[in-house]
Wavefront OBJ file of the C-alpha trace (Angstrom):
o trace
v 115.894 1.703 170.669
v 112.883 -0.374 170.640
v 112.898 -0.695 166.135
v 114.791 -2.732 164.446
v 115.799 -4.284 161.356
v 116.164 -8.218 160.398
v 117.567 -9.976 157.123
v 115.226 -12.526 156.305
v 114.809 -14.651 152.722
v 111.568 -15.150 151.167
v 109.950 -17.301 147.988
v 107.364 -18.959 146.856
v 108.447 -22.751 147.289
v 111.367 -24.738 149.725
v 113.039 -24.743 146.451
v 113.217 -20.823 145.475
v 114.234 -18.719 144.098
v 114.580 -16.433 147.548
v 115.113 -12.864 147.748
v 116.937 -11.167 150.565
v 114.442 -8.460 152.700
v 115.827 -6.557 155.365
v 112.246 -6.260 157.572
v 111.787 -4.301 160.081
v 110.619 -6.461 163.522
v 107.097 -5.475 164.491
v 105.778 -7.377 167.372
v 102.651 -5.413 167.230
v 101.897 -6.341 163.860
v 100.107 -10.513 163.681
v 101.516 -11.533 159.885
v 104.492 -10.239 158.336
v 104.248 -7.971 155.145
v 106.190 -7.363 152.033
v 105.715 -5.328 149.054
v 102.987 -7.159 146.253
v 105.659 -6.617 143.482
v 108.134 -8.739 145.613
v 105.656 -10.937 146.058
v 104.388 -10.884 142.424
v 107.802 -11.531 141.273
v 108.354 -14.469 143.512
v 105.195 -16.180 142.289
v 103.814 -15.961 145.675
v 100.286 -15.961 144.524
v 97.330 -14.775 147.607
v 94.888 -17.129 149.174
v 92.906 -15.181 151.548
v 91.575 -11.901 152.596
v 91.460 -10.417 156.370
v 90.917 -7.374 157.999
v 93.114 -5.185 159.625
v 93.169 -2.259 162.080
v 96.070 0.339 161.481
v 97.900 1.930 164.458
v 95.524 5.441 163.463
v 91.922 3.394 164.173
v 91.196 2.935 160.792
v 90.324 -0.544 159.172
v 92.074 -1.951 155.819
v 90.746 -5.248 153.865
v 94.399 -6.639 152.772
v 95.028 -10.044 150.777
v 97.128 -12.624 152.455
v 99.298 -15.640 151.199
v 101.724 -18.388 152.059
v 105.721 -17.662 151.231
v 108.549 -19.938 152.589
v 110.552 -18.254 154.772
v 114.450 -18.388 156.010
v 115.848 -16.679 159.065
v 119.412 -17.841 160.158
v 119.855 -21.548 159.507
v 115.339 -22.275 159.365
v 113.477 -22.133 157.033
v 109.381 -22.272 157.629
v 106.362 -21.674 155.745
v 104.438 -18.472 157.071
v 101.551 -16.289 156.445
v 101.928 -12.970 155.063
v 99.992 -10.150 154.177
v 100.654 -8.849 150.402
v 101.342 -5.506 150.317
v 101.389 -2.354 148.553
v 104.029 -2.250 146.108
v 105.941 0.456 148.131
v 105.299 -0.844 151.040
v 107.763 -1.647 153.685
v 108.621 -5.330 154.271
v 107.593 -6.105 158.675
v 108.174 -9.422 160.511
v 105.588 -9.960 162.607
v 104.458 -11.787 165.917
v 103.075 -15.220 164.379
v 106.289 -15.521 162.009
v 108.699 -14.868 165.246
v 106.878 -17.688 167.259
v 106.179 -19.940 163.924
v 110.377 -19.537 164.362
v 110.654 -19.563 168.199
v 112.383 -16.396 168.010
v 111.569 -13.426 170.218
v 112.476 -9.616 169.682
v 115.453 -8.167 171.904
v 114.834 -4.425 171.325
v 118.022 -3.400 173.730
v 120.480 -5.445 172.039
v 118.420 -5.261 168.285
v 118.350 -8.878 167.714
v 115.868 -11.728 167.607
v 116.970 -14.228 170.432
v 115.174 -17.638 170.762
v 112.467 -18.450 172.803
v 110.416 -21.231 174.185
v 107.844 -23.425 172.082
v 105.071 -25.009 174.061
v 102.810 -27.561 173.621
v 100.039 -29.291 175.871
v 101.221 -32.674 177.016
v 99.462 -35.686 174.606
v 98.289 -37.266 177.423
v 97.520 -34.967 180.581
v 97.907 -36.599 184.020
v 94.636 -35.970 185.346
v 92.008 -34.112 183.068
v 91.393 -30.418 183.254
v 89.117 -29.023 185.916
v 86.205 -28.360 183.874
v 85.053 -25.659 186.648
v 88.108 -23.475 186.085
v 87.744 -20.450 183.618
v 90.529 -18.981 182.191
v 90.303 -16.221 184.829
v 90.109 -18.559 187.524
v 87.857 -20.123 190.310
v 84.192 -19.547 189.848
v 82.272 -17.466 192.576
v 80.345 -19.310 194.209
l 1 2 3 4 5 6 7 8 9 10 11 12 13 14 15 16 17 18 19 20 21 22 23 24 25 26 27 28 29 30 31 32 33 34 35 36 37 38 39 40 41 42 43 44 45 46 47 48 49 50 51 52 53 54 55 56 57 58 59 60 61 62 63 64 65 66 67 68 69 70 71 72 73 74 75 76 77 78 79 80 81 82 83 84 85 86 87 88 89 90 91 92 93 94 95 96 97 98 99 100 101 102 103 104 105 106 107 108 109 110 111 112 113 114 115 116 117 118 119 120 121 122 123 124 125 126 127 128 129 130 131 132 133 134 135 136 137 138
């Protein structure tokens, strides 16, 4: 019930060439992932490095790059992790909001969901003695 598939398009550039992935919707997962040789054969070249902890405890040092990415009628540049070649291809949490798109497990869909953003100017400032986990003892 609660996995899922989603046709996505990914390249290199806004002007291709895209390939067609059928990923499977991870929300527990931070950047999506496809398979290096995709990737490779894109010209999706890495950037980055970053750590990762797998669902088993165990930590895995993973390269990372920039593809262009269409889902439905959007298209948005996202970070994704390269991986190996056999790997199979996730959407993850940070490409779903980057798209304002939010998983529907019951119904196997993506459905959209609400951006935010902080007004540019606030009406009165923030209450400086305010944590995030609220009033201060005192």
């Amino acid at each position: 019930m609660g996995l899922f598939r989603q046709r996505v398009e990914i390249g290199a550039t806004d002007a291709g060439p895209f390939a067609p992935v059928d990923a499977l919707v991870d929300t527990g997962a931070t950047y999506s992932l496809f398979p290096g040789r995709l990737l490779s054969r894109l010209g999706v070249m890495p950037h980055d490095r970053a750590e990762f902890i797998l669902a088993d405890g165990r930590t895995i040092t993973r390269e990372l790059a920039i593809v262009v990415m269409r889902i439905g009628h959007r298209t948005r540049p996202a970070v994704c992790i390269i991986g190996d070649d056999e790997s199979h291809s996730l959407l993850g949490a940070t490409t779903l909001e980057l798209f304002g798109l939010a998983a529907d497990p019951v119904n196997q869909r993506l459905v959209p969901t609400p951006l935010y953003l902080m007004p540019h100017r606030l009406t009165r400032p923030p209450d400086a003695s305010r944590s995030l986990s609220g009033p201060t003892a005192g």
